[in-house]
N, C-alpha and C positions, 0 to 999 in steps of 0.2 A: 504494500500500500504506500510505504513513505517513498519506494521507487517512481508510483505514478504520478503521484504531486510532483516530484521533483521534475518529470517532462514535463508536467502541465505547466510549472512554474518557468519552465527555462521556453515553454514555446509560448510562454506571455510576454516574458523580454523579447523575444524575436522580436512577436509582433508590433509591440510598444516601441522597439526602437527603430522598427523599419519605421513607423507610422512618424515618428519624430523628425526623421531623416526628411522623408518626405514633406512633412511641413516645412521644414529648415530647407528644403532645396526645391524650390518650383523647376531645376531643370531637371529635375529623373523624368526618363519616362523614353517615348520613340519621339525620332521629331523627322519633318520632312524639311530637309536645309537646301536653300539654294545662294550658292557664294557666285558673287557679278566681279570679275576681274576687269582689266582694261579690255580682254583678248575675248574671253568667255562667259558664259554664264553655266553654273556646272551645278545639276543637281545630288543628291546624296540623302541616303539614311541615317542622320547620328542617333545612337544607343548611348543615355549616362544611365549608368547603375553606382550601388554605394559595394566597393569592397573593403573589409575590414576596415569598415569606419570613415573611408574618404571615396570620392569622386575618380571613376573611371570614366571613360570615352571610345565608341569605336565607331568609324566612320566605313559605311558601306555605299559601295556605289556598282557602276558594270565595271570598272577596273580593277574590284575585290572589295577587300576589307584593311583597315587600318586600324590602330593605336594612338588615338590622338595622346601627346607625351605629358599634359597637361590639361587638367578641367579644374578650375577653382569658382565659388560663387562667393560671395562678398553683400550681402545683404542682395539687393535687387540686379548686381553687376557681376558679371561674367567673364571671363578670362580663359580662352581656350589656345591651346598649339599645336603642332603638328607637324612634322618635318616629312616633306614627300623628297621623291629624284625629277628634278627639273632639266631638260635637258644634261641629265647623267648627273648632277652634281646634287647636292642636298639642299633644300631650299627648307625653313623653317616660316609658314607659317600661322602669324598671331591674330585669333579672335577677339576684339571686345565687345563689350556692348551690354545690354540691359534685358534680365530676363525675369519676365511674371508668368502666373500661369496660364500657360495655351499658346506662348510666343515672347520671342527672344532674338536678337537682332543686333546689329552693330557695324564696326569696321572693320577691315579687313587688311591686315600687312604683307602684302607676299616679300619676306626676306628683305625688309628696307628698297625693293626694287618698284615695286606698285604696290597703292594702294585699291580698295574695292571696299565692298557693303556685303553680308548677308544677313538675313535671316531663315527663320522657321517656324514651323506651326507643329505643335503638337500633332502624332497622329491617334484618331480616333481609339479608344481600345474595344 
């Protein structure tokens, strides 16, 4: 019996602290992102989930899946990065901008070379 309590007890933290997370980060969730460069306009899937306590990132499109290196949220603002191969070399870039619930938006730094705008809209669940 004091075994069963003890899962009911530790799957009440789970849930308590996903639910807290989620209050604390309006960006968890799918979002459908489209980033406007000088050159293109390029759509994409980003996935934020919480691991062990902080903000992960993976951005999906037809050219696969990625890692964005960095998600941070700061009350209503946003901070994301991403290092892709730009013409073979590494190009780093940095998201900001301002995210509530249902969309989140900003500018856009390709590597100090262009700038550009995206945002995204939540997808439906």
């Amino acid at each position: 019996m004091l075994k069963v309590v003890r899962v009911l007890v530790a799957m009440i933290v789970v849930v308590v602290s996903a639910a807290a997370l989620r209050a604390q980060s309006p960006a968890l969730g799918s979002w459908d992102m489209t980033v406007v460069s000088p050159i293109s306009e390029t759509k994409s899937t980003l996935i934020v989930r919480e691991e062990a306590g902080k903000l992960v990132a993976l951005a999906k499109s037809d050219q696969g899946e990625r890692p964005l290196d960095k998600i941070a949220v700061d009350g209503t603002k946003i901070t994301m990065v991403i290092t892709i191969s730009y013409e073979g070399s590494p190009m780093v870039i940095t998201y900001t901008g301002d995210v509530e619930t249902g969309k989140m938006g900003g500018e856009a730094d390709f590597g100090g070379l262009a700038t550009g705008t995206w945002s995204a809209t939540a997808q439906k669940q």
